[in-house]
N, C-alpha and C positions, 0 to 999 in steps of 0.2 A: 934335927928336923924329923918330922914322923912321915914314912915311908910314902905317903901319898897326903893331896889336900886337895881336896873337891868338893865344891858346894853348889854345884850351880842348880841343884834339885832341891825343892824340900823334903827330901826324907832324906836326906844326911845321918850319918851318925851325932847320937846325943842333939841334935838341929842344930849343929855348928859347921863339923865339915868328915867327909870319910877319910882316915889316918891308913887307915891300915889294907880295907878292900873298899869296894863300893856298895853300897845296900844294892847294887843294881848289878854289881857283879863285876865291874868294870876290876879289874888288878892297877896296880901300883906301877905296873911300866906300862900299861896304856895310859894310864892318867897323865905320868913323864912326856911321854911321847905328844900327847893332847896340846900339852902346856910347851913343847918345841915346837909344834905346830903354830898354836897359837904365835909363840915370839916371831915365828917365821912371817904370819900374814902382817905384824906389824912392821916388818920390816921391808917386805915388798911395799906396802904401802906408802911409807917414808918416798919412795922411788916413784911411785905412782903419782905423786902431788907433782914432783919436781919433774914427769915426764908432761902430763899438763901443763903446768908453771912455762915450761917449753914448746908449746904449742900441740902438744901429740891430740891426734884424734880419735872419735868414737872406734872408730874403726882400729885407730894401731893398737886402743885401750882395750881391745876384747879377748883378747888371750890372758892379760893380768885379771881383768873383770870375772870372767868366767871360772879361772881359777883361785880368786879370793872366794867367791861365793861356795863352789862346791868343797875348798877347805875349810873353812869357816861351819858349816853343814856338817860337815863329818866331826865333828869335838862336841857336836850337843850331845846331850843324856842319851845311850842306847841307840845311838844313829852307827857310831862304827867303833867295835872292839879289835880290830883287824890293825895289830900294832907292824907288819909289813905294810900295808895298803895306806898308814897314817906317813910310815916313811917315804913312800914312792912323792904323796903330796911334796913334802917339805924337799925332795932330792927335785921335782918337777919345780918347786918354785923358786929353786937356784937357777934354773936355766931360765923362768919368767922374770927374774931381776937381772940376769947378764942384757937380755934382750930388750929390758927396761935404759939399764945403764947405756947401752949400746944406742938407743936411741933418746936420751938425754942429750949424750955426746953429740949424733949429727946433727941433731937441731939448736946446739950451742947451748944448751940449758946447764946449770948448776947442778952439778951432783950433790943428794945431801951427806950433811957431814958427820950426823949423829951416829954414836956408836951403834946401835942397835941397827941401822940401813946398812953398817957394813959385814956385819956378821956374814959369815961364809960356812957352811953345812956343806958343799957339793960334795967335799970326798969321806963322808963320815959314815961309817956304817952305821946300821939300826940298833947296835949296841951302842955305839957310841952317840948315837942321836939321842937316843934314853937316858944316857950319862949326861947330856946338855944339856935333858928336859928336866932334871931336877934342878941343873943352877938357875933356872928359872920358874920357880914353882911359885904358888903363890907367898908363901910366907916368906919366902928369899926376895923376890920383888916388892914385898911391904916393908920388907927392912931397910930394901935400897932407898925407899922413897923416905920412910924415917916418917911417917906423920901418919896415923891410921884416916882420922878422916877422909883428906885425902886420897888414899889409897880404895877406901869404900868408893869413892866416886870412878876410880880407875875400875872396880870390879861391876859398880853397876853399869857401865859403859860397853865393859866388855861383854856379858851374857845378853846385853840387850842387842846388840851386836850380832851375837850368834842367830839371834830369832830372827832379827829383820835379814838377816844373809839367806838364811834357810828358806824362809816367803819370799825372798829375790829371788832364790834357788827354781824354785817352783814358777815362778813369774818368765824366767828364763825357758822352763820346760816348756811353756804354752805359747812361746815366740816372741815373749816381751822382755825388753832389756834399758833398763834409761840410762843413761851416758848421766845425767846430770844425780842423780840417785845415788852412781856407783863412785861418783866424783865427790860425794858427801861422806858415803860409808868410807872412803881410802882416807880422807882428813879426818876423821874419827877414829881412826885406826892409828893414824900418824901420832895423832895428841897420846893417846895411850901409850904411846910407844916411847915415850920420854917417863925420865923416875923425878921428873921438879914435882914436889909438891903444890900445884898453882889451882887453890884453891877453887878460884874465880874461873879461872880458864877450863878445868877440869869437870864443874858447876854447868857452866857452857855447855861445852863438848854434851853430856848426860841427857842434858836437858834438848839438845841438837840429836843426839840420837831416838829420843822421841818420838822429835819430828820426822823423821827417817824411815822411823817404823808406819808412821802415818801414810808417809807417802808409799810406803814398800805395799799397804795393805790395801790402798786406793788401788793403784796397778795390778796387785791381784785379783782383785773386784776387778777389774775393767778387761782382764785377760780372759779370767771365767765368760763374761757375759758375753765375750765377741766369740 
């Protein structure tokens, strides 16, 4: 595995991916750290479906909402090289899925079962979070899924992801927050979060994220003008 793999920029190394540093300077244990991050917000999300799926509200959903968005925001290009402040996220969003799971439970909902929702990070330090973030790098995750095509549709899902999180980010700054928005971003988060190759499903999802970004940039428009 080369030391780091990061594409989400076009100016990558050779226009494929940074191996080694980033042309933007980011090192090789923020990128790990990025990519733990990232496993993490899929994995709150998984949680997030099945705390709706359970009836939870706008209201009990804004602690996980708030903090998908502003993690999700810190992993794009140049927003945060601050590999303590990427771990504070992912140890904060252990306690945002205890709180998840906790209220699954008293509302009778299904916990989900998939490996990735039950991943556990609370007692890991920022070294050892950097050691996780590489079992989960991109090239280790393309292997697991075993089918590149599909795995292009897993990466174009996820940066596109990152941008509609960040304009939600911003959307949230100016008092605006949609419960129905943030209930699309957490099942596209979820789909991601599985390594099936589901060519169709995954096509979807891409194609769902989108629409996402449509509606993320209508609401910023509608924030500005008010």
């Amino acid at each position: 595995n080369p030391a780091m793999f990061c594409r989400q920029c076009e100016q990558t190394q050779d226009h494929v991916a940074c191996r080694t540093v980033g042309v933007c300077g980011k090192t090789a244990e923020t990128s790990a750290m990025q990519d733990a991050l990232v496993h993490t917000v899929k994995s709150i999300s998984l949680w997030c479906v099945a705390a709706r799926d359970a009836g939870a509200t706008a209201e009990e959903m804004y602690e996980a909402n708030w903090w998908t968005l502003r993690s999700t925001f810190s992993t794009l290009t140049n927003v945060n090289f601050d590999e303590d402040r990427i771990a504070e996220f992912i140890l904060e969003g252990q306690k945002v899925k205890k709180n998840l799971a906790d209220l699954v439970s008293e509302k009778g909902g299904m916990a989900p079962s998939d490996e990735v929702a039950n991943v556990d990070l609370s007692s890991k330090s920022t070294a050892e979070l950097e050691e996780y973030g590489y079992t989960v790098s991109v090239p280790n995750l393309q292997r697991t899924m075993g089918n590149d095509d599909c795995f292009s549709l897993v990466e174009v899902g996820t940066y596109a992801l990152k941008g509609a999180c960040a304009y939600a980010a911003h959307c949230h700054q100016l008092g605006y927050m949609d419960e129905e928005i943030m209930k699309e971003i957490h099942q596209a988060f979820a789909k991601l979060a599985s390594s099936e190759p589901d060519m169709s499903g995954l096509l979807g999802n891409a194609l769902k994220v989108g629409e996402i970004s449509g509606k993320v940039l209508k609401l910023l428009d509608e924030a500005h003008a008010n």
